[in-house]
C-alpha positions as CSV (number, residue, x, y, z in Angstrom):
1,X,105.7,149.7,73.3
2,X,106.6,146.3,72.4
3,X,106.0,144.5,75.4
4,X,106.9,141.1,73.8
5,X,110.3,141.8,73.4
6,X,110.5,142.7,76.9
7,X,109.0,139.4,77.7
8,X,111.6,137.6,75.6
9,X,114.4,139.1,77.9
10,X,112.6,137.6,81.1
11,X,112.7,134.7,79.8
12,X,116.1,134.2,78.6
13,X,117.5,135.9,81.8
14,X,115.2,132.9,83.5
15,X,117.3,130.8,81.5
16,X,120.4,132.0,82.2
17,X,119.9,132.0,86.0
18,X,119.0,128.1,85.9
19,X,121.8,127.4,84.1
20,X,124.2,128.6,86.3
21,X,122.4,126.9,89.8
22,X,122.9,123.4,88.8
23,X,121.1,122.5,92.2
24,X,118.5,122.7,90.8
25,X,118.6,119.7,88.7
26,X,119.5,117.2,91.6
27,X,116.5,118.6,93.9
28,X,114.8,115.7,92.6
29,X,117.0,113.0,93.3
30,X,118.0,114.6,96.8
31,X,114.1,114.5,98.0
32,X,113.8,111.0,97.0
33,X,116.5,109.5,99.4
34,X,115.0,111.3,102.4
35,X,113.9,109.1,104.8
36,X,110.6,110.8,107.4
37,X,111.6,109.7,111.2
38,X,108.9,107.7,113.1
39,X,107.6,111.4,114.4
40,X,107.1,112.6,111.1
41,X,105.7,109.5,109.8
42,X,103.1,109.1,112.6
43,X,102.3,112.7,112.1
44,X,101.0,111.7,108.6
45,X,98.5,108.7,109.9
46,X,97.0,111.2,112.3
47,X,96.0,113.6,109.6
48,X,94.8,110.5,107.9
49,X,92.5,109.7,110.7
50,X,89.8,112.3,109.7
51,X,89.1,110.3,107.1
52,X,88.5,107.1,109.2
53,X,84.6,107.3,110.5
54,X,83.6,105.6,113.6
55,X,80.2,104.0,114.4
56,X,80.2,103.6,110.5
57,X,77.5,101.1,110.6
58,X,75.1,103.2,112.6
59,X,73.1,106.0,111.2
60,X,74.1,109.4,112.7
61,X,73.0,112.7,112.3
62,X,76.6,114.3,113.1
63,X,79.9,113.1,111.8
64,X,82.4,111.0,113.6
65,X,86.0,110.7,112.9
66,X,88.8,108.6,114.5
67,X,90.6,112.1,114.6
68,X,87.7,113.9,116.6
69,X,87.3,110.8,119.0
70,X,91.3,111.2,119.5
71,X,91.4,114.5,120.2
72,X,88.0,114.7,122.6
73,X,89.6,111.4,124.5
74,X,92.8,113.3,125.1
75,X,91.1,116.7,126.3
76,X,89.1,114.5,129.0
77,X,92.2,112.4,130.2
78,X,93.4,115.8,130.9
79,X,90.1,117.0,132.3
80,X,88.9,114.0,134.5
81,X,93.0,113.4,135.9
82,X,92.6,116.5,137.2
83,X,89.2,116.7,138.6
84,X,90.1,113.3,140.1
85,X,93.8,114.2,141.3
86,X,95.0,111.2,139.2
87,X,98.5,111.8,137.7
88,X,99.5,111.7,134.2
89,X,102.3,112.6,132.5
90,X,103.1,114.7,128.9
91,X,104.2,111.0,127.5
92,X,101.0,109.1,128.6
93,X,98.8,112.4,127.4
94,X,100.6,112.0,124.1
95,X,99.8,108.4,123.6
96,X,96.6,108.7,124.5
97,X,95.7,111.7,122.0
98,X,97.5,109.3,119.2
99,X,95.8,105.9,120.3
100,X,94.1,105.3,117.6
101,X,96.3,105.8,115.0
102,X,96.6,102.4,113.1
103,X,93.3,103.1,112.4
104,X,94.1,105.2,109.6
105,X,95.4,101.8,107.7
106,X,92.6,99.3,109.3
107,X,89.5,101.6,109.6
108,X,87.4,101.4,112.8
109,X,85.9,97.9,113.3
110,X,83.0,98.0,114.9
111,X,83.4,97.1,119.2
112,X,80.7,94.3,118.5
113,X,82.4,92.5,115.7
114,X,86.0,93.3,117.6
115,X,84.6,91.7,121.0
116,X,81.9,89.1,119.2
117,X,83.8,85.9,120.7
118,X,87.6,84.9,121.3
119,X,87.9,83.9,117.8
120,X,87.3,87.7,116.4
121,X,89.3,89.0,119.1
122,X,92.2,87.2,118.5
123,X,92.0,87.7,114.7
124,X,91.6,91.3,115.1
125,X,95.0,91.0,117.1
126,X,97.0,89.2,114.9
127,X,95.7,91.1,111.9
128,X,97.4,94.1,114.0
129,X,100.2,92.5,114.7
130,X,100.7,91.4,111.0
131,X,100.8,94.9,110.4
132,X,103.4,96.2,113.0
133,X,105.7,93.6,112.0
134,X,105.5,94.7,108.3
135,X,105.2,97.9,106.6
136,X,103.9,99.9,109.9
137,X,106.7,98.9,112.1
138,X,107.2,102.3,113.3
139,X,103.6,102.6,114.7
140,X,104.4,99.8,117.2
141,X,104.5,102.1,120.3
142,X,101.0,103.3,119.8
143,X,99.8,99.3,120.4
144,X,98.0,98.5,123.9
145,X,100.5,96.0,124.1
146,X,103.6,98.2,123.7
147,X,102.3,101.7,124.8
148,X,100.7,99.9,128.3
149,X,104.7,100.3,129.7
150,X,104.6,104.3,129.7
151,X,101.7,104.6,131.9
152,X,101.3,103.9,135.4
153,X,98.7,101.5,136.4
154,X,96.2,104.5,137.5
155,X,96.6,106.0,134.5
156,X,95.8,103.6,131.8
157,X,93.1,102.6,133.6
158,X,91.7,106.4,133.5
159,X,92.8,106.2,129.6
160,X,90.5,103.3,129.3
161,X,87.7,104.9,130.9
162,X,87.9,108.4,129.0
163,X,88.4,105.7,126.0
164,X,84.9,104.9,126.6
165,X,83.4,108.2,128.0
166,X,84.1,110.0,124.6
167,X,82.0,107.5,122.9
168,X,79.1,107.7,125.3
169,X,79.3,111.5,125.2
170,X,78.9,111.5,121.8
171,X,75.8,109.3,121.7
172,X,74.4,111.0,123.9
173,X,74.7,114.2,121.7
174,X,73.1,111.7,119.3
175,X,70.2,111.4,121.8
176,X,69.7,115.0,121.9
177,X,69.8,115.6,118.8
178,X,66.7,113.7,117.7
179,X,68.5,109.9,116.7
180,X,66.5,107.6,118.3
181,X,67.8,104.6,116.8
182,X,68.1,101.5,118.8
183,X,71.9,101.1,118.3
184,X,72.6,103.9,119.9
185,X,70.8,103.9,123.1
186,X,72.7,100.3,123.0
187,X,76.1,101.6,122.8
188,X,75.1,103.9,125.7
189,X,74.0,101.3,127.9
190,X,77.2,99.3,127.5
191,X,79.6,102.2,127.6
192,X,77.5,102.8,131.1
193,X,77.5,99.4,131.9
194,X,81.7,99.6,131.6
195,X,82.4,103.1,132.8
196,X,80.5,103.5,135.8
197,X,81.2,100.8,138.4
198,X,84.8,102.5,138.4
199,X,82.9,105.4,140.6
200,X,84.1,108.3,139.5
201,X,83.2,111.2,141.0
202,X,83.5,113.9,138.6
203,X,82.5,111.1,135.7
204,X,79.3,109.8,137.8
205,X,78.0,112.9,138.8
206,X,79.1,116.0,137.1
207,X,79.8,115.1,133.3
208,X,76.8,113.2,132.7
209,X,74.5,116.4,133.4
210,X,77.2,118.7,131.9
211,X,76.5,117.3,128.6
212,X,72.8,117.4,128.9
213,X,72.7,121.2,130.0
214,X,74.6,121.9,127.2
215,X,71.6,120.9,124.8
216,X,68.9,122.7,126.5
């Protein structure tokens, strides 16, 4: 059997059917004028953000993304709202599950160089800002300054606690897992120093052993 022949025919019936759907030849040009909305566009810098590493100055014996810390910070704004009857809304739980998300085009600077003196903290801003006013403008609702307006004053201030719980959570995985570097025990101390005095209940008294239980 000649199955070249055969093969022939495919081929020019292939032909034959491409000829006659001329759509195909302006697929191209059609894809190339679509514009992505600010959802979809977002969408992409959050799948960036497992490639952005936090604590990328310290040595650590797990990986840390910007995408994990996100995600975790989200799940305990949830969790700790409700353990401590605080309201929140489906916008505010958005936000905070995206906070991060100019990140994916700066990288995570480290909170000491961020906070080192008024002079860092204001560049930091104003590098930020460069960037919402330029090329990122569609990321601008995901700024403290801009996404502040959609919560109520209760529940940014939970955000800003779980903002900090996640990290201290994780270094004290860290602990437990044998790193005994001095950076970490630091970041612990001041994430304790920050969280803390806001007393809690279910923060103070409950989560801090959960975690530890969970490595024994």
């Amino acid at each position: 059997m000649n199955h070249t022949k055969g093969f022939s025919k495919e081929l020019q019936h292939l032909k034959t059917i491409k000829a006659k759907h001329r759509i195909h030849k302006k697929i191209p040009s059609a894809y190339s004028n679509l514009k992505l909305n600010r959802a979809e566009l977002t969408f992409k810098h959050l799948r960036n953000l497992k490639r952005a590493n936090r604590l990328s100055a310290s040595p650590l014996i797990q990986t840390y993304s910007v995408a994990e810390h996100c995600y975790y910070t989200g799940l305990l704004f949830l969790l700790v709202a409700d353990k401590e009857v605080i309201s929140v809304t489906p916008n505010e739980t958005l936000w905070v599950f995206q906070h991060d998300v100019l990140e994916s085009v700066t990288g995570d600077l480290l909170l000491p160089v961020k906070t080192y003196s008024p002079i860092t903290r204001k560049c930091w801003k104003e590098i930020e800002h460069e960037l919402i006013k330029g090329d990122y403008s569609y990321l601008s609702h995901l700024t403290d300054n801009e996404g502040r307006q959609f919560f109520t004053p209760d529940a940014w201030e939970l955000f800003k606690i779980v903002d900090l719980l996640e990290l201290w959570l994780f270094c004290k995985e860290e602990i437990m897992l044998g790193n005994g570097y001095k950076v970490i025990k630091t970041i612990i101390k001041n994430c304790e120093d920050l969280i803390f005095p806001y007393r809690l209940r279910y923060v103070n008294d409950i989560l801090g052993g959960l975690i530890e239980d969970l490595w024994k």
